[in-house]
C-alpha positions in Angstrom: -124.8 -34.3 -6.0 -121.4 -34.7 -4.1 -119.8 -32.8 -7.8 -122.6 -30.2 -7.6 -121.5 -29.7 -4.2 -117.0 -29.4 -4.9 -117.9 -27.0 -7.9 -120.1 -24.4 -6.1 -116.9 -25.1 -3.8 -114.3 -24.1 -6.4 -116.3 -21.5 -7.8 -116.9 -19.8 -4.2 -113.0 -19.7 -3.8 -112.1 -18.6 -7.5 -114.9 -15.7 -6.8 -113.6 -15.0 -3.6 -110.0 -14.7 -5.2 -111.3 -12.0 -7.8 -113.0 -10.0 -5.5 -109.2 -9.0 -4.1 -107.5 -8.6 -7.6 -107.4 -5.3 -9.3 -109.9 -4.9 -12.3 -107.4 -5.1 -15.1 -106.1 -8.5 -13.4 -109.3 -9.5 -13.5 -110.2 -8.3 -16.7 -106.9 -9.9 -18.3 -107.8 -13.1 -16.7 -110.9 -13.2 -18.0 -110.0 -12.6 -21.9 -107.1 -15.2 -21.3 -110.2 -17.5 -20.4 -112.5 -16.3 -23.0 -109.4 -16.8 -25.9 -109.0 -20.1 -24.7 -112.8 -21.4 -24.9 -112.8 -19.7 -28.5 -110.0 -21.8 -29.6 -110.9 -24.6 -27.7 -114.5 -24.5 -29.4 -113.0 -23.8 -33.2 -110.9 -26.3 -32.7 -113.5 -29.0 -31.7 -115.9 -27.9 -34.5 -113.4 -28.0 -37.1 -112.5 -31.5 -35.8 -116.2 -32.2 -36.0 -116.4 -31.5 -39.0 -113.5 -33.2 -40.2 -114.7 -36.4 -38.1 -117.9 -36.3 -40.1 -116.8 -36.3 -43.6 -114.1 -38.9 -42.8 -117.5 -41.2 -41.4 -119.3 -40.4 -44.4 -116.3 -41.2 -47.1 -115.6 -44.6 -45.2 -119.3 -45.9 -45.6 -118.8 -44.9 -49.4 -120.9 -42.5 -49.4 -124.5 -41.8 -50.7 -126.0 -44.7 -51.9 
């Protein structure tokens, strides 16, 4: 409950701080945010992936 609670908080002041940035402020902020998830997201799929076969190799395969 209590971390429910602290991130309505920060996302009440990071709202409040874009409501008094220009539009392209905002808008760049937002695409820097939305490139970073992408990569962040690629990057832990591919290492999914990567995880996986390792896993499978080590137990030797199918059997």
């Amino acid at each position: 409950m209590l971390f429910l609670v602290a991130a309505l908080l920060v996302l009440g002041v990071l709202l409040g701080a874009v409501a008094h940035l220009p539009v392209p402020v905002s808008a760049a902020a937002g695409l820097a945010i939305a490139l970073w998830l992408s990569l962040f997201a690629a990057r832990e799929r591919l290492s999914g992936r990567q995880r996986a076969a390792r896993l499978h190799h080590e137990r030797g395969g199918l059997r």
